[in-house]
DSSP file (Angstrom, degrees, kcal/mol; ACC not computed):
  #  RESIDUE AA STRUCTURE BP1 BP2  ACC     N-H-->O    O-->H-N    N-H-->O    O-->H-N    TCO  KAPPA ALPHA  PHI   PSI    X-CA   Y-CA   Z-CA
    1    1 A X              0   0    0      0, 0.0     6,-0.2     0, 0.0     0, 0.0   0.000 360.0 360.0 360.0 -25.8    0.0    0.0    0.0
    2    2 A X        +     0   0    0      4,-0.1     0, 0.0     3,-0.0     0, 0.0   0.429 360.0  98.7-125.2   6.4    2.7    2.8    0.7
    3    3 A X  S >  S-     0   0    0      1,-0.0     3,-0.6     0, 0.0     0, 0.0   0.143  95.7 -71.3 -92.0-138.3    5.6    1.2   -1.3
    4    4 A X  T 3  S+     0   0    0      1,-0.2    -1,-0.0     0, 0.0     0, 0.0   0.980 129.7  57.0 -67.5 -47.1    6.6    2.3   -5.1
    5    5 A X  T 3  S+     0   0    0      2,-0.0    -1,-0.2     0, 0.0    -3,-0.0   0.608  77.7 141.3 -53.5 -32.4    3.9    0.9   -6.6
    6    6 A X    <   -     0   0    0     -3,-0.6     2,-0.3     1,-0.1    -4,-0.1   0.273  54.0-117.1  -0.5 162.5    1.0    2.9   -4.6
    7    7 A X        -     0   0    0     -6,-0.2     2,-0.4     0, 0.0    -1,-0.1  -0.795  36.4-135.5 -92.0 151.6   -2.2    4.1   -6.4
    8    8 A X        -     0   0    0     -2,-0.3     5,-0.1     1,-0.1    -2,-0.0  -0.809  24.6 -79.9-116.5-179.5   -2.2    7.7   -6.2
    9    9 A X        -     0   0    0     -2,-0.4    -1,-0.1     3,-0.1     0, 0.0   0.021  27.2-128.5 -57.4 159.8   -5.0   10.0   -5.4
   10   10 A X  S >  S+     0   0    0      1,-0.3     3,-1.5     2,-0.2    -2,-0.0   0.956 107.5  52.3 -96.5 -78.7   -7.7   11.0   -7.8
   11   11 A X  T 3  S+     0   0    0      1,-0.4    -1,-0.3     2,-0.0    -2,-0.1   0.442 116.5  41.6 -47.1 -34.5   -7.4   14.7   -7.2
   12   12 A X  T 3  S+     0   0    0      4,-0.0    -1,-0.4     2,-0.0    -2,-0.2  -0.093  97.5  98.6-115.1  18.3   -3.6   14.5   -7.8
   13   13 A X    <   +     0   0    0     -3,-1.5     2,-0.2    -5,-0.1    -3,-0.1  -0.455  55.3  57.0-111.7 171.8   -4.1   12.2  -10.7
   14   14 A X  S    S-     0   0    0     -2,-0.2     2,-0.5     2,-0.1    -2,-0.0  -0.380 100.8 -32.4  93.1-157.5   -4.1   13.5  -15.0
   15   15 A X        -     0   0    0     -2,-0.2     2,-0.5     2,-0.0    -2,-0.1  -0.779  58.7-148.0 -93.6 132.8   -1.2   15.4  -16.8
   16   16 A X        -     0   0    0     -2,-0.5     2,-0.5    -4,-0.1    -2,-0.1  -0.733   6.7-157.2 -92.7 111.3    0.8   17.7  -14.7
   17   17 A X        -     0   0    0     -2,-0.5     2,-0.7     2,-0.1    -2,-0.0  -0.531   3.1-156.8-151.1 127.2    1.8   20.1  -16.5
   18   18 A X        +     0   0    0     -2,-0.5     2,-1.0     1,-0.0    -1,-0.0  -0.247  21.3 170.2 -85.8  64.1    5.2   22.1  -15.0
   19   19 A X        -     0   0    0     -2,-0.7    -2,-0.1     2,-0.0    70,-0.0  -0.722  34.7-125.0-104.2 132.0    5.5   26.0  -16.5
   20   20 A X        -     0   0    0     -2,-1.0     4,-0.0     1,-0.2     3,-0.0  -0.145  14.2-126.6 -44.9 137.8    7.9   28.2  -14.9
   21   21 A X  S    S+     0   0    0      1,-0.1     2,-0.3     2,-0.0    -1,-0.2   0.561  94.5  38.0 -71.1   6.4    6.4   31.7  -13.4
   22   22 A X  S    S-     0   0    0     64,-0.1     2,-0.8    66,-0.0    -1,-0.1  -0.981  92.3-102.7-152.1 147.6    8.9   33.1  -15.4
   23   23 A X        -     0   0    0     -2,-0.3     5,-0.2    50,-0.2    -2,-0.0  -0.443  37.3-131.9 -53.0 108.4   10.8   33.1  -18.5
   24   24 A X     >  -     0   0    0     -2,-0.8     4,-2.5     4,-0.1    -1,-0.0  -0.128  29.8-106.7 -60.2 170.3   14.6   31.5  -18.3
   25   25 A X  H >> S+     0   0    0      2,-0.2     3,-1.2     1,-0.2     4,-1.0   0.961 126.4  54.8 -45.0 -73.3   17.7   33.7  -20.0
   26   26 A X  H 3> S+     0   0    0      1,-0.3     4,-1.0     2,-0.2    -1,-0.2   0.730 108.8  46.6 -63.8 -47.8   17.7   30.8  -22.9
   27   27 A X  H >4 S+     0   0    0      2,-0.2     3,-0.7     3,-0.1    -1,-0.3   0.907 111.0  53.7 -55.1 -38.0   13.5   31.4  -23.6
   28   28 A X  H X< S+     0   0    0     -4,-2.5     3,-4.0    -3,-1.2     5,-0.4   0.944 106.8  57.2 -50.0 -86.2   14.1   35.2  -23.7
   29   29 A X  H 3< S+     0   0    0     -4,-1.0     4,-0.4     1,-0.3    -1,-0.3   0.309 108.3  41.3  17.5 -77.3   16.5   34.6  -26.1
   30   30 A X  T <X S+     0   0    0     -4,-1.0     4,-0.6    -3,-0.7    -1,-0.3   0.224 102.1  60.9 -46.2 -13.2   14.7   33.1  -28.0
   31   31 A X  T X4 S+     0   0    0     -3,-4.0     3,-1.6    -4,-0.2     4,-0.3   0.946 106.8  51.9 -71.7 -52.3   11.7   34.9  -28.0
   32   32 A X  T 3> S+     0   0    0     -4,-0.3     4,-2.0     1,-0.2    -2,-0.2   0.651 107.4  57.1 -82.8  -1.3   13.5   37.9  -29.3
   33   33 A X  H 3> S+     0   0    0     -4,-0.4     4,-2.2    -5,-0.4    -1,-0.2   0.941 108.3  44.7 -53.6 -34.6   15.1   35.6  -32.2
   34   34 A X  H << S+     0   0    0     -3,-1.6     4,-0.3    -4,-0.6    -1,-0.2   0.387 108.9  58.8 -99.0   7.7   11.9   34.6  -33.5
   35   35 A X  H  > S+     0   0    0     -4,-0.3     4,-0.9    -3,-0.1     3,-0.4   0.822 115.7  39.1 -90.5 -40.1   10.6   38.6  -33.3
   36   36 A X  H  X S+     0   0    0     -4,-2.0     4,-2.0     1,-0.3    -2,-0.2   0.815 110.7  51.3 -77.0 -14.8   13.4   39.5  -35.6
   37   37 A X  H  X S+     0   0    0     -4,-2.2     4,-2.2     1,-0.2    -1,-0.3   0.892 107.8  56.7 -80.4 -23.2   13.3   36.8  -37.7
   38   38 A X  H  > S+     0   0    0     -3,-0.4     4,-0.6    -4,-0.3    -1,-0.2   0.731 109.9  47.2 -56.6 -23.1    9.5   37.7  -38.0
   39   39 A X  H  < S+     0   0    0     -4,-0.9     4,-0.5     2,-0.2     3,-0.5   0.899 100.3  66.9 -84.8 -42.0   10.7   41.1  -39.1
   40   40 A X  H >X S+     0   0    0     -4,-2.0     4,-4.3     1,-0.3     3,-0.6   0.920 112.2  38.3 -48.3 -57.8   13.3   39.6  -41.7
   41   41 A X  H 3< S+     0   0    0     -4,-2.2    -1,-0.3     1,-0.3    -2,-0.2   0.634 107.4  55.4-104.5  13.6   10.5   38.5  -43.4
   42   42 A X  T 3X S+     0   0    0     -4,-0.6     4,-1.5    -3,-0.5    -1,-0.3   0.462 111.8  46.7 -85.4 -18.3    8.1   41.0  -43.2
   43   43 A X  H <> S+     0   0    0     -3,-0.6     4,-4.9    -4,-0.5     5,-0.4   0.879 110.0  54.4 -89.8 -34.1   10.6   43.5  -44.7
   44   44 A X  H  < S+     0   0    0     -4,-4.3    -2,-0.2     2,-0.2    -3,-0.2   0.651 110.7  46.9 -59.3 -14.4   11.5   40.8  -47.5
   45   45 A X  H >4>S+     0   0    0     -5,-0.3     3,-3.4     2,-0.2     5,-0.5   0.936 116.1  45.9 -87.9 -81.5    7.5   40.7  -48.3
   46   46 A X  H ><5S+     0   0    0     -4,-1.5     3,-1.8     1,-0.3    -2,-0.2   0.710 117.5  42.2 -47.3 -56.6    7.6   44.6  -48.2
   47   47 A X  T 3<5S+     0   0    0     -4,-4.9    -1,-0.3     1,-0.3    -2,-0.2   0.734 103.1  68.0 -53.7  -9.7   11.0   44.9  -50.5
   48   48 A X  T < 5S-     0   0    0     -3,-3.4    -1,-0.3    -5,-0.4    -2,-0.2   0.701 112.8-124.4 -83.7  -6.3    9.7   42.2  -52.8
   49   49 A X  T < 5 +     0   0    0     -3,-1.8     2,-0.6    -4,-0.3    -1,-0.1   0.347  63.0 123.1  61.2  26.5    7.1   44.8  -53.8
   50   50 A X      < -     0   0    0     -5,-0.5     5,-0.1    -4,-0.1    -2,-0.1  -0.810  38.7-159.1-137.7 120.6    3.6   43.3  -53.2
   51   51 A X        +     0   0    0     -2,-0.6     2,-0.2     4,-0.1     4,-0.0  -0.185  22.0 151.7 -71.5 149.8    0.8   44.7  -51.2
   52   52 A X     >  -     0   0    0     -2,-0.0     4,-1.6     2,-0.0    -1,-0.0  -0.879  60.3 -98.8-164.7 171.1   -2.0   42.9  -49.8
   53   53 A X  H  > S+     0   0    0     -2,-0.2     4,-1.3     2,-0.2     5,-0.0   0.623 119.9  59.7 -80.7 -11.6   -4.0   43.9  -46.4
   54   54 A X  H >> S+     0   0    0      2,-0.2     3,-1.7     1,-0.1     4,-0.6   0.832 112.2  42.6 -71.8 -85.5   -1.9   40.9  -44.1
   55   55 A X  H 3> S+     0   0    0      1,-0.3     4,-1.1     2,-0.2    -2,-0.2   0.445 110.6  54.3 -18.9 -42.9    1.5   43.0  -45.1
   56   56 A X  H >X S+     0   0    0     -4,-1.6     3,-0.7     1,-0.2     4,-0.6   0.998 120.7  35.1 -59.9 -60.3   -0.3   46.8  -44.5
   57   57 A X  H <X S+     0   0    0     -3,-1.7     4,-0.6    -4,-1.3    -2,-0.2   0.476 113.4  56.5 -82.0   3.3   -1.3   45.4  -40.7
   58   58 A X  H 3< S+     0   0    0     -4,-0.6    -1,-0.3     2,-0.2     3,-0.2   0.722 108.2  48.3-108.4 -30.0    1.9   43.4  -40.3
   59   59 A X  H << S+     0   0    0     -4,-1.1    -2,-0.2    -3,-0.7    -3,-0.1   0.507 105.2  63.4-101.3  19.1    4.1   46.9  -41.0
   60   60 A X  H  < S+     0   0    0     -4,-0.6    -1,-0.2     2,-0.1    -2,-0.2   0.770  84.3  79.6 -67.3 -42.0    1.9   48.4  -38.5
   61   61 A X  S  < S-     0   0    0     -4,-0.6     2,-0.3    -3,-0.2    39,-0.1  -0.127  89.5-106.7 -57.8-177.3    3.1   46.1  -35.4
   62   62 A X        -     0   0    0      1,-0.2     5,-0.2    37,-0.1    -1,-0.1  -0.916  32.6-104.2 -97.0 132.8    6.7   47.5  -33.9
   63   63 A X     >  -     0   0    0     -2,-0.3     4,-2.3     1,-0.1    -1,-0.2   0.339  19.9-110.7 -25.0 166.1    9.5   46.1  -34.2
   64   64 A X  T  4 S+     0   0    0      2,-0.2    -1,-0.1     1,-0.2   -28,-0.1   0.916 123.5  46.1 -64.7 -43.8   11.5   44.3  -32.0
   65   65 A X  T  4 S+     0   0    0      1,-0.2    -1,-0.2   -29,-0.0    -2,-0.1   0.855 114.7  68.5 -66.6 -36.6   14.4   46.8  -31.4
   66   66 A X  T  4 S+     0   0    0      2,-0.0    -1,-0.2     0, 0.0    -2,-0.2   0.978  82.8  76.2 -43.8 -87.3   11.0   48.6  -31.2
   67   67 A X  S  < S-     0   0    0     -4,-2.3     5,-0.1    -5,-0.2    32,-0.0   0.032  78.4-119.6 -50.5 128.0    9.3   47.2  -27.9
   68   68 A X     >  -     0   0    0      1,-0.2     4,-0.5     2,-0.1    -1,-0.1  -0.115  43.5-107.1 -62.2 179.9   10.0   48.0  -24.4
   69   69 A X  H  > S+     0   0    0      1,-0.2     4,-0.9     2,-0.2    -1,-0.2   0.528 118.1  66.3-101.2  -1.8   11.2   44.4  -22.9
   70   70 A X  H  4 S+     0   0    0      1,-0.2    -1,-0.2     2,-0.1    -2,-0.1   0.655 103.5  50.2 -89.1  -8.5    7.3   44.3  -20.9
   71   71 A X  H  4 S+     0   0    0      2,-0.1     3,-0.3     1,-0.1    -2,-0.2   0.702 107.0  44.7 -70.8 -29.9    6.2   44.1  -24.1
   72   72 A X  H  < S+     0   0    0     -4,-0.5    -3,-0.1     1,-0.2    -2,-0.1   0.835 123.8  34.4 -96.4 -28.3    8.1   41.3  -25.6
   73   73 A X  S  < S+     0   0    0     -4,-0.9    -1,-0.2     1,-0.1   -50,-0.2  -0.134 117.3  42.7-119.1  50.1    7.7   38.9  -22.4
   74   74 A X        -     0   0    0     -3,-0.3    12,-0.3    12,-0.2     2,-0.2  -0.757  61.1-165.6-178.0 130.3    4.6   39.7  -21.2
   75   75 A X  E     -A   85   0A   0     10,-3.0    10,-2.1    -2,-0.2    26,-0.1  -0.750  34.5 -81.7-145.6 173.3    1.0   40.3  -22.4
   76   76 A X  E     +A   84   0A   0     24,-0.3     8,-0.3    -2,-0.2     2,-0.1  -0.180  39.2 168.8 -72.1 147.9   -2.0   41.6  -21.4
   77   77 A X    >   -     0   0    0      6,-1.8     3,-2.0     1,-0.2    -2,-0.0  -0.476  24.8-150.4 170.5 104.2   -4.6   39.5  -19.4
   78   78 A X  T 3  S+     0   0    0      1,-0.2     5,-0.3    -2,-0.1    -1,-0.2   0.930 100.0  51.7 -32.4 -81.7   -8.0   41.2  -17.5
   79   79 A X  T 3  S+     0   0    0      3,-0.1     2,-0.6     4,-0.1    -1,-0.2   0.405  88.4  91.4 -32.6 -26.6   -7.7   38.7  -15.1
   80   80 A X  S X  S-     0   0    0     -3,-2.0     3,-2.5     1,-0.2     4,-0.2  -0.723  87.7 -93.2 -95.5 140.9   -4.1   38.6  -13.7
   81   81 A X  T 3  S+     0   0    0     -2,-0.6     3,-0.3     1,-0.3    -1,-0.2  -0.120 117.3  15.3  -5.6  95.1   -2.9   40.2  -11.0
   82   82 A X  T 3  S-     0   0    0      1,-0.2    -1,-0.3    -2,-0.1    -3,-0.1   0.636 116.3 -92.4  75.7  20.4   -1.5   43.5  -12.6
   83   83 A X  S <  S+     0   0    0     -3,-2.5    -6,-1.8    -5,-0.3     2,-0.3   0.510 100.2  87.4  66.0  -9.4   -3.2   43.0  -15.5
   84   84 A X  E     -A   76   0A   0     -3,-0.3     2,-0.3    -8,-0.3    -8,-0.2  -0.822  45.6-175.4-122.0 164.6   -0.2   41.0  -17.2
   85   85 A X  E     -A   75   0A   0    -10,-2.1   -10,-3.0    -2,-0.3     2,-0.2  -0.968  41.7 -73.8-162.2 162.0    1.2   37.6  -17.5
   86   86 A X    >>  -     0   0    0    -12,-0.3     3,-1.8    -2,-0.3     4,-1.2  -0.310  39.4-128.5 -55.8 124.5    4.0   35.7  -18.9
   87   87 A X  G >4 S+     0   0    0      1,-0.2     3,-0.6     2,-0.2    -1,-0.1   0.942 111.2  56.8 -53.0 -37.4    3.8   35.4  -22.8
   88   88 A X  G 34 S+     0   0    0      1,-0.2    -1,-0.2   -15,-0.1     4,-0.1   0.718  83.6  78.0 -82.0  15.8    4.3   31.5  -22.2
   89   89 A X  G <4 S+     0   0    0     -3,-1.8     2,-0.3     2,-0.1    -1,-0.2   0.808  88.5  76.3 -88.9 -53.3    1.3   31.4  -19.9
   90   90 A X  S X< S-     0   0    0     -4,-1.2     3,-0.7    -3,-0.6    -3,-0.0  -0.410  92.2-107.6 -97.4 154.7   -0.8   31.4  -23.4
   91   91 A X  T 3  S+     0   0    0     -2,-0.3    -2,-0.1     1,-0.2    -1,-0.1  -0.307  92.0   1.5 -68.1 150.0   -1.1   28.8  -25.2
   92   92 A X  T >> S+     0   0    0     -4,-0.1     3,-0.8     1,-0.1     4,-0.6   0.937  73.0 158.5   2.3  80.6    0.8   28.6  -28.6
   93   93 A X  T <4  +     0   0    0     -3,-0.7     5,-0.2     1,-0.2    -2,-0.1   0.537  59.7  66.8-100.1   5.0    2.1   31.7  -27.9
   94   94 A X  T 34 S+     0   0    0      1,-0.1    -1,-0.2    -6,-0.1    -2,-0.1   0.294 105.5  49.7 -93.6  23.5    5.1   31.1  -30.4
   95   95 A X  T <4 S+     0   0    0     -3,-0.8    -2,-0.2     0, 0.0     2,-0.1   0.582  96.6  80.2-107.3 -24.3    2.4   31.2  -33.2
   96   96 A X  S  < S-     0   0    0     -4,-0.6     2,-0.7     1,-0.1    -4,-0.0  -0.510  75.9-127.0-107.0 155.9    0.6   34.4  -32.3
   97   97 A X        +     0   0    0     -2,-0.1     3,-0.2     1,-0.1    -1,-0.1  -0.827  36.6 168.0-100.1 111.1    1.5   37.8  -33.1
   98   98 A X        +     0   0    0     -2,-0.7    -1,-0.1     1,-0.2    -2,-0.0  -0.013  27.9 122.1-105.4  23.5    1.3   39.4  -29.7
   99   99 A X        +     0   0    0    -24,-0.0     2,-0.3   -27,-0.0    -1,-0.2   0.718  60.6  71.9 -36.7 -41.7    3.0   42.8  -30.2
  100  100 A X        +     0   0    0     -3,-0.2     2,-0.4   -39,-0.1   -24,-0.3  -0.730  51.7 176.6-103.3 144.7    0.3   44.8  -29.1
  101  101 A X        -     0   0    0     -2,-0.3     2,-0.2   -26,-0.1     3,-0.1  -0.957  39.6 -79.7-140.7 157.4   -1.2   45.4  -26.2
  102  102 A X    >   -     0   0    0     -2,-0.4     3,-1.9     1,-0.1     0, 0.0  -0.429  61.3 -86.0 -68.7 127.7   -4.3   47.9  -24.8
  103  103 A X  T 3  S+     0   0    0     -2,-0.2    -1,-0.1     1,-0.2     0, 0.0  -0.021 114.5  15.7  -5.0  86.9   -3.5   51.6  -24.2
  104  104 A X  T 3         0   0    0     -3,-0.1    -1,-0.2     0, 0.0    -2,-0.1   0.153 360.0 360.0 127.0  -4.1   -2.1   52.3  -20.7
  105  105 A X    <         0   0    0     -3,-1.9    -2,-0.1    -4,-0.1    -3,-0.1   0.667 360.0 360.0-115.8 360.0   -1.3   48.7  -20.2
């Protein structure tokens, strides 16, 4: 009953799953690769010399070199405690363009 084998409890039971409250060196890092490489190819779309409406709102966002660093690792969220949270706190947040945030926040 108490050795390795135990059952464990149903409240403690399903997928665990272990996110840091905060971003390590190596994820920052990496966030800010994959905002400039986002940029790389948002500038190659613009030189390449064809407009569409994604490409007008995509040279709207700011750069990276652009964004204060509460911007680039951290997003908006009614609910949290200061109104922010960690960008890896949402879910496929290396897909979404989170750049922007509401006025004052």
């Amino acid at each position: 009953m108490f050795g390795a084998f135990r059952p464990t409890n149903v409240n403690l039971g399903g997928l665990l799953w272990k996110t840091p409250w905060k971003l390590s060196v190596t994820r920052k890092a990496n966030v800010r690769s994959r905002l400039k490489k986002v940029d790389a190819v948002i500038e190659a779309v613009r030189a390449s010399g064809m407009e569409c409406g994604a490409l007008t709102r995509a040279l709207e966002l700011p750069k990276e070199h652009e964004m204060p660093a509460k911007d680039k690792y951290t997003v908006f969220s009614p609910n949290a405690k200061g109104y922010r949270k960690g960008i890896h706190k949402v879910p496929k947040w290396t897909r979404l363009t989170l750049r922007t945030n509401p006025k004052g926040f």
